[in-house]
TORLO-723700 format. One record per residue (C-alpha): residue in one letter; x, y, z. Coordinates in pm, whole numbers, padded with zeros to 5 digits, always signed. Example, Ala and Ser with C-alpha at 12.3 -4.5 7.8 and 13.67 -1.06 7.14 Angstrom:
2
A+01230-00450+00780/S+01367-00106+00714/
***
This chain:
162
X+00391-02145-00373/X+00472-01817-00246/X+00433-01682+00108/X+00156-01425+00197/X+00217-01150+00391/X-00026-01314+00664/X+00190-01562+00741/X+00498-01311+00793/X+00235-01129+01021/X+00083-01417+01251/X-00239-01290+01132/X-00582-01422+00973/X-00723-01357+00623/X-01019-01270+00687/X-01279-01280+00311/X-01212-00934+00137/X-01452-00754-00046/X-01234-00540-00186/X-00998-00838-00328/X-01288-01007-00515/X-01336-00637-00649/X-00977-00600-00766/X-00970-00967-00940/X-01258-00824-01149/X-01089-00474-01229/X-00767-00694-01318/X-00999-00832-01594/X-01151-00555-01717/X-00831-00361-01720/X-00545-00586-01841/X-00225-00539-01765/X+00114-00654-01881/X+00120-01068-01821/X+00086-01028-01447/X+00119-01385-01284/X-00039-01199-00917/X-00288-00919-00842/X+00015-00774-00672/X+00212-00719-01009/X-00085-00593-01116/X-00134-00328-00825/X+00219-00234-00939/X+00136-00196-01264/X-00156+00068-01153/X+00043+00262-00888/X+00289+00281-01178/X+00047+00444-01396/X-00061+00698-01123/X+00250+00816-01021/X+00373+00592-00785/X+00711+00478-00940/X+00971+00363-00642/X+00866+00017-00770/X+00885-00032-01131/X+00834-00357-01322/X+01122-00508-01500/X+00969-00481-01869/X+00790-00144-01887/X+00426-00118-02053/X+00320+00200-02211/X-00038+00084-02323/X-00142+00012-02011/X-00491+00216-01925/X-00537+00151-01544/X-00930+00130-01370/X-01063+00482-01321/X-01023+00660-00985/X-01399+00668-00922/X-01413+00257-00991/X-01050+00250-00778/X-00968+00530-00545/X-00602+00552-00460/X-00701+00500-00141/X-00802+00102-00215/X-00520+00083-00434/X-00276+00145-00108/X-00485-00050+00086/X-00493-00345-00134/X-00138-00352-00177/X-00125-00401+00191/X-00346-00665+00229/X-00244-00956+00416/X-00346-01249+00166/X-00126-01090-00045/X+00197-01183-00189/X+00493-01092+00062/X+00706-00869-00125/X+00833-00566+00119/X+00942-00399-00185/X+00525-00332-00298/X+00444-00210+00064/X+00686+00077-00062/X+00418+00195-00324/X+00151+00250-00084/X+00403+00456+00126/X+00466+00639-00169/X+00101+00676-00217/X+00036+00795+00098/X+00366+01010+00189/X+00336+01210-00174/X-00087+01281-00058/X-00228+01084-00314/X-00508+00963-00102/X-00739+01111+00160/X-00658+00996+00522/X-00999+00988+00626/X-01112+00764+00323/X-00806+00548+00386/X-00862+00542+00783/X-01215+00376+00639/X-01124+00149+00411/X-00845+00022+00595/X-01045-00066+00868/X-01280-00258+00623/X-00971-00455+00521/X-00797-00501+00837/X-00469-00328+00737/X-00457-00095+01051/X-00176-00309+01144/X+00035-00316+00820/X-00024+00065+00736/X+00081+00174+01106/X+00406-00061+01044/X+00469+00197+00775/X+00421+00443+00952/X+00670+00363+01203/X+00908+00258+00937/X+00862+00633+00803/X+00888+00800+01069/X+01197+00634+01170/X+01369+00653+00828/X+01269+01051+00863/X+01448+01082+01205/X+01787+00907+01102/X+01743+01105+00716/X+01651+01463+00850/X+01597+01576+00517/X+01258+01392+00485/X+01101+01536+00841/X+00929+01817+00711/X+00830+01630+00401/X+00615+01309+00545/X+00353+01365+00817/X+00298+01021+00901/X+00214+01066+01286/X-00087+01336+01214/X-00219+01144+00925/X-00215+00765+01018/X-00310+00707+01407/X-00522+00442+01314/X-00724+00292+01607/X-00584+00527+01806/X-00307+00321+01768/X+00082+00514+01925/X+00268+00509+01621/X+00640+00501+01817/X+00953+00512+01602/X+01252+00336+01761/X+01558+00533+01606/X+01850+00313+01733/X+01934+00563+01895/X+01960+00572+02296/
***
């Protein structure tokens, strides 16, 4: 069995709403053979745009759920759910989602803190905003700090750096 990202964490699962909501879409709206919901989360950022993560056998026919029956901003939060699968390589989509504006921060601010991502989102945050001090070519390009201080949460960045 694989690890969930909870356990990486030290954190609880608590009972999502939104996952029971994404093992029905995953019905309604096949994918390719996906063995997780996180392949299939893949498979939908895929579709939308979001392609730093790209399954190893490409599918073409592949119709993802609307936005209105699965905002973008879900999708990013449910790839960062903790009973997930831990895969650091997903968590990379719903950067992607979120650096390239895909989603409105107020809408994820909400849904995160339905989910109880706070936490995993302002990881990425920090991971961003560090990768954008040591690569100065990406600091004018992500606005991390002004669009994720969730909780009122500091987001610092620890550059290596002294």
């Amino acid at each position: 069995m694989r690890n969930i990202l909870a356990q990486r964490l030290g954190i609880a699962c608590h009972i999502s709403p939104l996952r029971f909501k994404l093992k029905r879409l995953a019905n309604e709206y096949p994918a390719r053979e996906s063995a997780t919901l996180e392949e299939w989360l893949v498979d939908v950022a895929n579709a939308r745009g979001a392609r730093v993560v790209v399954p190893l056998i490409a599918i073409s026919d592949f119709a993802p759920p609307p936005e209105d029956k699965f905002s973008n901003e879900e999708l990013a939060v449910a790839i960062c759910q903790p009973q997930g699968v831990d895969n650091p390589q997903i968590l990379r989509l719903a950067a992607q989602l979120i650096s390239a504006q895909f989603v409105d921060v107020e809408k994820l601010k909400l849904v995160a803190r339905r989910e109880r991502v706070e936490r995993v989102l302002a990881d990425l945050a920090r991971q961003a905003l560090r990768e954008c001090l040591l690569s100065r070519k990406f600091r004018n390009s992500l606005s991390w700090r002004r669009r994720l201080s969730l909780n009122g949460l500091p987001i610092r960045v620890d550059t290596g750096k002294n």
